[in-house]
N, C-alpha and C positions, 0 to 999 in steps of 0.2 A: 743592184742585180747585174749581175756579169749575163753579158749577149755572146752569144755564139759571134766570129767572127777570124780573120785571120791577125788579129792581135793577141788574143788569148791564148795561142800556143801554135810551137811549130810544127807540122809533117814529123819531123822525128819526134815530138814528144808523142804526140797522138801513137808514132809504132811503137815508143819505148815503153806506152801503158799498157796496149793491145799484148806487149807480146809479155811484157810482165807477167801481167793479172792472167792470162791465162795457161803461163808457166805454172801458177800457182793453182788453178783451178784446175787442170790437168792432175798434180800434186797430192791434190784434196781426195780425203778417204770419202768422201759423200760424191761432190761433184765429180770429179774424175771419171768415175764410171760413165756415166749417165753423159758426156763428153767423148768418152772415149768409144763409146758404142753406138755412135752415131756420124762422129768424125772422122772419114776415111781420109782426106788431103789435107791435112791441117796446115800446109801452107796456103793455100788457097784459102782455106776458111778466116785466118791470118788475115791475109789480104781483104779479104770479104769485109773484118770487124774495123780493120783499118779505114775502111772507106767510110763503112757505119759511122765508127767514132770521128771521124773529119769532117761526115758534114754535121754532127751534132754540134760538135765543139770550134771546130772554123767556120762552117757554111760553107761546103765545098758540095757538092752535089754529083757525085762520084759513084755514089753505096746505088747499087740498082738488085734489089732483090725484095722477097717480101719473108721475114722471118715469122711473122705471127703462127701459117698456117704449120711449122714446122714445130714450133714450140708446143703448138696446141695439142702437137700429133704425143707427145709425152708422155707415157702412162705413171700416177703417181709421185706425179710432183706434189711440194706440201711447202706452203710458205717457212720452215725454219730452212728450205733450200735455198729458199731466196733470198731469206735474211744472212745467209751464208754466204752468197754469189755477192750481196752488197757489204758484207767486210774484207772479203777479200778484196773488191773493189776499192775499197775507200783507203785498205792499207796500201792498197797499191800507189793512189792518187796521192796520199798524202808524202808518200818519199819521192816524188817525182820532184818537191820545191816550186811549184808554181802556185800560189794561192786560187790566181784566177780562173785557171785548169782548173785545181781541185775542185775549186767549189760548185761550177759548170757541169762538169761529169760527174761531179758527185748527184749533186741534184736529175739529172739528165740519166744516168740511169737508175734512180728510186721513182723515176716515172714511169722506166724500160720496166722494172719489175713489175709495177703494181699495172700495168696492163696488161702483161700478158698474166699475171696471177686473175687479173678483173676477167679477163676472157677465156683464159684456163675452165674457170667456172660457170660462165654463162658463155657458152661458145657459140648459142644461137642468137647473139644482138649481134649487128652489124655493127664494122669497122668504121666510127665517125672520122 
């Protein structure tokens, strides 16, 4: 099992996925919208994922935000969205060439998904 760490990948890799995978989901005839009408600064927001994905994938403890309550705010999300959000994902990760990346962020956001899909639906349990 690959540990989060500053071995597993550099600062640039971590923005050359961030800005990938969301070049590409910007792109996307499903997600794009749903992205794009809620994203006013997408450099900032950029920056935001960037820190997200650094300290998931290095342990850097940067990301200061809490995205739950904003995902939740969502009207009519449906899991084939999410299984959407994680191919793009994974195509993204896997042309990056780092196995260890990949497999890290791979894993690391089909957790990001399945909890905000777990609390999309049950949004009155608290955040353990």
């Amino acid at each position: 099992m690959v540990r989060a760490g500053p071995d597993v990948c550099s600062e640039q890799e971590v923005e050359l996925l961030v800005r990938r995978f969301y070049a590409r989901v910007r792109e996307d005839a499903v997600l794009g919208p749903i992205f794009e009408a809620r994203v006013h600064d997408w450099e900032q927001h950029l920056q935001q994922l960037v820190d997200f994905w650094s300290a998931l994938l290095r342990g850097t403890s940067r990301f200061n935000g809490a995205p739950m309550p904003k995902h939740l705010a969502i009207p009519g999300l449906e899991w084939p969205m999410f299984e959407r959000w994680l191919a793009l994902f994974s195509q993204t990760t896997a042309e990056l060439g780092n196995p260890a990346m990949q497999a890290l962020a791979d894993e690391a956001a089909a957790r990001v998904a399945g909890s905000i899909w777990r609390r999309y639906h049950a949004p009155s349990f608290p955040i353990l």
